[in-house]
C-alpha positions in Angstrom: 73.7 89.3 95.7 71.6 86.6 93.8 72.3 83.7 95.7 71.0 81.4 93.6 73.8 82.1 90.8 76.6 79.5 91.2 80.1 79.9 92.3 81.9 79.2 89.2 85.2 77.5 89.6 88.2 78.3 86.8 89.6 75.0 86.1 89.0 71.0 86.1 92.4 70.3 87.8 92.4 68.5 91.3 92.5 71.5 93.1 89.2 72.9 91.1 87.7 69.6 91.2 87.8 68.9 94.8 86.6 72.6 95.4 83.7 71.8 93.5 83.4 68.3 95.3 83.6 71.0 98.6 80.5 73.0 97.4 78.4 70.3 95.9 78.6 68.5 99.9 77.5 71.9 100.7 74.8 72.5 98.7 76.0 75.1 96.7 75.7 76.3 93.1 78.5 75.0 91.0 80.1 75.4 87.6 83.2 74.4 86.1 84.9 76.1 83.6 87.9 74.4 81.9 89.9 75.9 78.8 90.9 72.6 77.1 89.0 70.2 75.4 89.2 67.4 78.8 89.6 68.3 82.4 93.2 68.4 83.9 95.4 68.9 80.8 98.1 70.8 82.7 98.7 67.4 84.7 98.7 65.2 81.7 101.7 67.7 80.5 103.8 65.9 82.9 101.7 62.4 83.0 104.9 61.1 82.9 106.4 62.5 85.9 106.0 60.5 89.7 104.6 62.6 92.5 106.6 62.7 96.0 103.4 62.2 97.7 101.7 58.7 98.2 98.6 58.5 97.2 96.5 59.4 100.2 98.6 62.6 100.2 97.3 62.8 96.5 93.6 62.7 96.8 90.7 65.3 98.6 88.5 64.1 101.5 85.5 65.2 99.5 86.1 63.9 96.4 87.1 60.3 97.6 83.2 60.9 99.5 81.7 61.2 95.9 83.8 59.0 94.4 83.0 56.0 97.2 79.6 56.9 96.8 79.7 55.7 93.8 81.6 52.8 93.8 85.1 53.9 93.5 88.1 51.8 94.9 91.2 53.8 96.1 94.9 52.8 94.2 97.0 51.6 97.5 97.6 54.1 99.5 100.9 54.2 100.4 101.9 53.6 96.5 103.8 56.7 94.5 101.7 57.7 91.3 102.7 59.3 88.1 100.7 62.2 87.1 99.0 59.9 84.1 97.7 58.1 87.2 96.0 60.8 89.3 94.4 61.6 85.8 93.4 57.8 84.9 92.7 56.4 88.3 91.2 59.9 90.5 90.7 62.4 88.3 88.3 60.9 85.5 86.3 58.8 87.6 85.6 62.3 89.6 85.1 64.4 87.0 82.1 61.4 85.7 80.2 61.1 89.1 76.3 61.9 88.4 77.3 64.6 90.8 80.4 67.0 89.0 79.5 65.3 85.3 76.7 68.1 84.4 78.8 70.9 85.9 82.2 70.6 84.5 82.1 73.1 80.5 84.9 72.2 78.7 86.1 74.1 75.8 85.2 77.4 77.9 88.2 79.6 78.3 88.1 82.2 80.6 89.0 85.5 78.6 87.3 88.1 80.9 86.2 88.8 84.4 84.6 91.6 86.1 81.7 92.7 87.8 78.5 93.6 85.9 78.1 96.9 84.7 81.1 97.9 87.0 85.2 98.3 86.0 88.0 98.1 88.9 87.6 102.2 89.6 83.6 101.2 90.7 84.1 100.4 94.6 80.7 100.6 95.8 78.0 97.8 96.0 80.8 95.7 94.7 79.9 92.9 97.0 75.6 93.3 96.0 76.9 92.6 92.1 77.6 89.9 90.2 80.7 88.7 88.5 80.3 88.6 84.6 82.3 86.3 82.8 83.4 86.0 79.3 83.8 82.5 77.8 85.8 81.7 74.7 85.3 78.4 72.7 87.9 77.1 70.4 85.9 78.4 67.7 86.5 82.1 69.0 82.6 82.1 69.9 82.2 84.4 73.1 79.2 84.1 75.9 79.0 85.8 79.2 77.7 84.0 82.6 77.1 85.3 86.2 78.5 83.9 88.9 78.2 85.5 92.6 81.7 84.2 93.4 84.9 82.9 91.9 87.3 80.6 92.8 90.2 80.7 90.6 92.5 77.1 90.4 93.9 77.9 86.5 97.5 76.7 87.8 100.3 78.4 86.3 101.6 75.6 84.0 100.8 77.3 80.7 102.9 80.3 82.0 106.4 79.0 82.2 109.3 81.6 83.6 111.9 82.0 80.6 115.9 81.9 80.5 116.4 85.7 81.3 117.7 85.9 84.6 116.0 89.7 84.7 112.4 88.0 84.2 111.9 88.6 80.8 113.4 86.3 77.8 116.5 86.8 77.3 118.0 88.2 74.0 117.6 85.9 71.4 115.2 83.0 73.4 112.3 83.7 71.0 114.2 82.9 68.0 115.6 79.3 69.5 112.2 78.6 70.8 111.9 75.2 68.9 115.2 73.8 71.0 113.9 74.7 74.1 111.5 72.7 76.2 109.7 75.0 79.4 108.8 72.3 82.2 109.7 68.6 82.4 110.3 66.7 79.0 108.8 63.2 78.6 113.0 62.0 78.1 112.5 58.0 78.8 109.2 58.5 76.8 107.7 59.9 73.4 110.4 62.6 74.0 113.4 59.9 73.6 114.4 60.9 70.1 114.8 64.7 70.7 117.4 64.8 73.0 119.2 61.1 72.4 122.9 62.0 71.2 121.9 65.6 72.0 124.2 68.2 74.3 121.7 69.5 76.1 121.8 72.5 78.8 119.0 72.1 82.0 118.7 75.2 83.2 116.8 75.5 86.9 117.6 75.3 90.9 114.1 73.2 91.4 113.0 69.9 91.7 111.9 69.6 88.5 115.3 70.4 86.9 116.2 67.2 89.1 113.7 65.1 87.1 115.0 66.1 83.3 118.8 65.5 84.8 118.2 61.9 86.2 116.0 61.1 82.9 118.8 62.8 80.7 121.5 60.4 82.6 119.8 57.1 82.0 119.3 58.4 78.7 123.4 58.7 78.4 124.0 55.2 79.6 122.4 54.0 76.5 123.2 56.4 74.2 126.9 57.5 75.5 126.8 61.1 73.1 124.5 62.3 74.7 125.8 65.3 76.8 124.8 67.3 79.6 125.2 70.5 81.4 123.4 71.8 84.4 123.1 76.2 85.1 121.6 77.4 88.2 121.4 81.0 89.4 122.2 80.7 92.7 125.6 79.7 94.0 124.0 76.5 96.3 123.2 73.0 95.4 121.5 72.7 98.8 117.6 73.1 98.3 117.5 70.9 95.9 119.8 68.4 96.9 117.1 68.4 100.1 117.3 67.0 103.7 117.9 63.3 102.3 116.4 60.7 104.8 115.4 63.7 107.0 112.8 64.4 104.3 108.8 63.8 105.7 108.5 62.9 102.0 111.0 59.9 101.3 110.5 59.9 97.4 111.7 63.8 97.3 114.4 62.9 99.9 115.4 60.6 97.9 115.3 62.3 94.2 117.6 64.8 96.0 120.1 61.9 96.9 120.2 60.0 93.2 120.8 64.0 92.1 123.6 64.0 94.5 125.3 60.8 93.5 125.1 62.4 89.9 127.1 65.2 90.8 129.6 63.5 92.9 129.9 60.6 89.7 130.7 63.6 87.8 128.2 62.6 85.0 127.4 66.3 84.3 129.2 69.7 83.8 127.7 72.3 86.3 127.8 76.2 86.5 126.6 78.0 89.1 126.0 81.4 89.8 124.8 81.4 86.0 122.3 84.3 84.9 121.2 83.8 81.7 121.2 87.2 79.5 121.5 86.2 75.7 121.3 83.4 73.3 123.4 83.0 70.1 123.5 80.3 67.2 127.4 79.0 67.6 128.2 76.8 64.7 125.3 74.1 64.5 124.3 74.5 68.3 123.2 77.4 70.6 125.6 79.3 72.6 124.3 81.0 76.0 125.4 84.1 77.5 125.4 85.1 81.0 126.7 87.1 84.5 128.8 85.1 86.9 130.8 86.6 89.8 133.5 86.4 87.6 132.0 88.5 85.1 130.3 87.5 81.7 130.7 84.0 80.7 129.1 81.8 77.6 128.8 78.1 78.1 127.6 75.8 74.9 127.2 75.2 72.5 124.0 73.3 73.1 121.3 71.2 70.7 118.5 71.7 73.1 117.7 73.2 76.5 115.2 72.7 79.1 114.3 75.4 81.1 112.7 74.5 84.0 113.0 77.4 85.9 109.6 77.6 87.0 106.0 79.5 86.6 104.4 82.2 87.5 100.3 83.7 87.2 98.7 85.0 84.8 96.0 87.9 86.0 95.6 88.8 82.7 91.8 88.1 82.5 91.2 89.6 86.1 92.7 93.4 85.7 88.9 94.7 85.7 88.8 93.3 89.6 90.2 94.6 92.6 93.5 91.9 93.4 95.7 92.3 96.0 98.9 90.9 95.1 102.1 90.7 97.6 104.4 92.6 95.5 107.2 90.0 95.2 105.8 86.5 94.5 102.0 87.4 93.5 100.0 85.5 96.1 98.5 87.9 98.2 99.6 89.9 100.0 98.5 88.2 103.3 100.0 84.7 102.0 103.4 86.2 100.3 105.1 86.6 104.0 104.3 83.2 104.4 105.8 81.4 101.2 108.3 84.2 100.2 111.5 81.9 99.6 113.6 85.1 100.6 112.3 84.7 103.7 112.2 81.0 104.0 113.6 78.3 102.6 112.6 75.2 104.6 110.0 74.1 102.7 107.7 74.1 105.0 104.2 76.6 104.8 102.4 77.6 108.4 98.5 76.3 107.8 96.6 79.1 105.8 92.8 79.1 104.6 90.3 81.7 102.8 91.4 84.3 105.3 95.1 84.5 103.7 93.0 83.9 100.3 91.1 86.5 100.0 91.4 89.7 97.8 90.5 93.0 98.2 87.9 91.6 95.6 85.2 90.4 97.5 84.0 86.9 96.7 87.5 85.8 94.6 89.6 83.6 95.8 92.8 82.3 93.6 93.5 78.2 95.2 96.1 75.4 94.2 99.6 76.5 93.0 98.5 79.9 91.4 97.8 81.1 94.9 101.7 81.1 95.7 102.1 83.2 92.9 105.8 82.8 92.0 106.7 80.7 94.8 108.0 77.1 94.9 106.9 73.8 96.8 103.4 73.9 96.6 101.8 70.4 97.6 98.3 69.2 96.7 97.5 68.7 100.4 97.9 72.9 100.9 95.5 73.2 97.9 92.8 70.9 98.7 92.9 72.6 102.6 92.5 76.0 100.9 89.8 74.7 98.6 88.0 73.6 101.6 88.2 76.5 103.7 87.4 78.6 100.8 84.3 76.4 100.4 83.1 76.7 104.1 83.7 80.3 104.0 81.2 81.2 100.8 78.5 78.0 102.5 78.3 80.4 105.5 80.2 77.9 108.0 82.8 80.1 109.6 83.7 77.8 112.5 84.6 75.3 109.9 86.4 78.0 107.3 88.4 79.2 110.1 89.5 75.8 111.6 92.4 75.1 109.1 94.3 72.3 110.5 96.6 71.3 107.2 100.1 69.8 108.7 102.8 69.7 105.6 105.3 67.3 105.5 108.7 68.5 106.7 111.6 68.8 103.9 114.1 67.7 106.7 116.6 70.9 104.7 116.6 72.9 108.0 117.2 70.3 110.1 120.0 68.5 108.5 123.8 69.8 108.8 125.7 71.6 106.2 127.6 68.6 106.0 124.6 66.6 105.0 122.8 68.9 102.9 125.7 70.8 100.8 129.0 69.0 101.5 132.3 71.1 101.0 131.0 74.1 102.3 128.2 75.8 100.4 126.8 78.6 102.8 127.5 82.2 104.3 128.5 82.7 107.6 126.4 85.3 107.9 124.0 82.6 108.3 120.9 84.8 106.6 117.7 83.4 105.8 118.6 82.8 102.0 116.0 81.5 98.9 118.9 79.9 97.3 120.7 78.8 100.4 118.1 77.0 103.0 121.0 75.2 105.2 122.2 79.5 105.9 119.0 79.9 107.9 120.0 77.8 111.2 123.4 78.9 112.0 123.7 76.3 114.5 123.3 73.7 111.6 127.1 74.5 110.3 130.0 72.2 111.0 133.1 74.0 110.4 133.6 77.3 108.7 133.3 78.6 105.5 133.6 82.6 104.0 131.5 84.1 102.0 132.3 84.8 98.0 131.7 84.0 94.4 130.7 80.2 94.0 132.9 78.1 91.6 132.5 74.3 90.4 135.6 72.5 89.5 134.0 68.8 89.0 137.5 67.2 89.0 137.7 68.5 92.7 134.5 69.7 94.5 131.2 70.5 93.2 130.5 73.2 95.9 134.5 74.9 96.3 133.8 78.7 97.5 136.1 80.8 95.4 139.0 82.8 97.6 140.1 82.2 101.3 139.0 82.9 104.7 
């Protein structure tokens, strides 16, 4: 291998930009590719949004070295930012140092990658060739570069799940997409007058679900019409709801505790246990239709939705390399054990480097929040300790590469009581690990007992009532 071909980096996000921060202390080759027109565009999608983590937890030991290098003052550090912020205040100034400004191609869509003059079937000497990738500018102009390594940090934003409970769009989503909005709407913002005096349906189990319902309510106290109705697929408000004050994070403790007053005001109509199949046009709003325990049911109609169930990767422009993907969430398939919510549910990820990064691929590494594929509660922290092991690893620094050390802040949902966490009973006593039920994991957390069965909501009464009787 040419070692004097750089490592290209997919991506101007944080994650790509403090990789490249990584390599450039190291001496290494460089290059930036990033689709849009400016670096981080998937993060000025939600500008609007406020992070859990403080600052410090925000930013990437190398690239606060650059930036104080040249002249850069840190925001407080124990202040909350909005995404805008990270962009405005850490991002930019970065992304203009003498050091990453003449590395960063904007405008350069990766399309392609593979290795030269060699498709997936070609094992041998894989390692000795370079990668060849195809650029695509806006223009639909196409250019190849080498690169002798790859490390991927895309994101997954552009890739939003859909409605279908099955994984694919359900019947009838394409035609309605111009009332639905995939992620986290800008509601106390530019995105005001779409959804003021609306009914509108938030579909997702997640934490950013939480953020469109609390915007949505304030939006109601001023404009009283407007209407709203929470779905979730799984039949617990628990993971979501969070470990409260037990949360090593206090601003996602305590997004999961204004949700919870929500609910308990009864400000909202909730389903759960709601898997969407099929959208119809009902009189002047959208009707949905999906399996419950109790068997199909349609809620609706609704003016607009927002699905924020999620993302998931996109290896589209990789299927020429050699990937090896866990087969449930897409990491790989040394990482998926480790972040596979069926498994676990607190939260909480054991430290991981380029060692649980790498792919059969020699070389390519996929960092940030693609790396955990489909899997929820990535942090910046986990991808700027990847990004740094990663970059050890391809300087030659092993000891370094292998001494992974990153400590993630606890979500306090497996240590808090079933009381706490989902009051009125919301768990198995079975006590299972369970993606959509973290407080079943620690039997010893339960107060009481509850039995197992199809999940009801009756607001007037309870918002977490298991259906039947012991």
């Amino acid at each position: 291998m040419d070692k004097t071909l750089p490592i290209a980096i997919i991506g101007a996000g944080p994650i790509g930009l403090a990789a490249a921060s990584h390599l450039i202390l190291r001496g290494q080759e460089v290059r930036v590719l990033e689709a849009a027109d400016q670096i981080a565009p998937n993060l000025r999608d939600w500008g609007h949004v406020r992070l859990f983590s403080i600052w410090e937890q925000c930013v990437d030991e190398a690239a606060v070295e650059l930036l104080k290098k040249n002249g850069w003052v840190s925001p407080p550090a124990s202040a909350l930012p909005v995404g805008q912020d990270l962009v405005e205040h850490y991002l930019e100034p970065l992304a203009a140092t003498p050091e990453l400004a003449p590395i960063i191609e904007t405008n350069a869509s990766v399309v392609r990658i593979s290795r030269l003059g060699r498709d997936r079937m070609k094992s041998r000497d894989r390692e000795a060739t370079p990668f060849i990738i195809t650029l695509r500018d806006k223009a639909g102009n196409e250019r190849e570069v080498l690169a002798r390594a790859v490390i991927d940090t895309s994101g997954t934003w552009q890739n939003p799940n859909p409605l279908g409970a099955n994984g694919w769009p359900a019947v009838g989503e394409s035609a309605f997409r111009d009332r639905i909005s995939y992620g986290i709407p800008d509601v106390s913002g530019a995105d005001r007058e779409v959804y003021s005096g609306m009914r509108t349906l938030v579909m997702g189990g997640g934490h950013s679900a939480a953020n469109a319902l609390l915007d949505l309510a304030l939006l109601a106290e001023d404009e009283p019409a407007t209407a709203l109705t929470w779905a979730v697929r799984g039949n617990s408000l628990a993971k979501v709801f969070g470990g409260g004050a037990s949360d090593q994070l206090p601003a996602r403790g305590q997004l999961g505790d204004r949700l919870r007053a929500l609910v308990e005001d009864k400000r909202l109509t909730i389903q759960l246990s709601f898997a969407a199949q099929r959208l119809k046009m009902n009189g002047n709003g959208v009707l949905i239709e999906g399996i419950t325990p109790e068997g199909i049911r349609r809620i609706g109609p609704f003016d607009r939705i927002v699905a924020a169930t999620g993302q998931r990767p996109d290896f589209s422009f990789a299927r020429e390399l050699q990937l090896d993907l866990h087969p449930v969430v897409e990491s790989t398939r040394a990482l998926g054990p480790l972040i596979d919510p069926n498994e676990h549910s607190c939260g909480t990820v054991p430290a991981h480097g380029w060692r649980e990064l790498v792919h059969t691929e020699p070389g390519y590494f996929v960092a940030g929040i693609k790396s955990y594929g489909r899997a929820p509660t990535f942090l910046l922290l986990t991808g700027y300790e990847q990004v740094r092991s990663i970059s050890a690893h391809l300087a030659g620094d092993h000891a370094a590469a292998d001494d992974v050390r990153l400590v993630l802040p606890e979500t306090g949902v497996c240590n808090a009581t079933l009381d706490q966490v989902a009051p009125g009973g919301a768990c198995c006593t079975g006590a299972e690990p369970n993606a959509e039920e973290p407080c079943c994991e620690r039997p010893a957390a339960r107060k009481g007992t509850t039995c197992c069965g199809p999940a009801k909501v009756d607001v007037a009464k309870t918002i977490l009532e298991k259906a039947g009787s012991c």
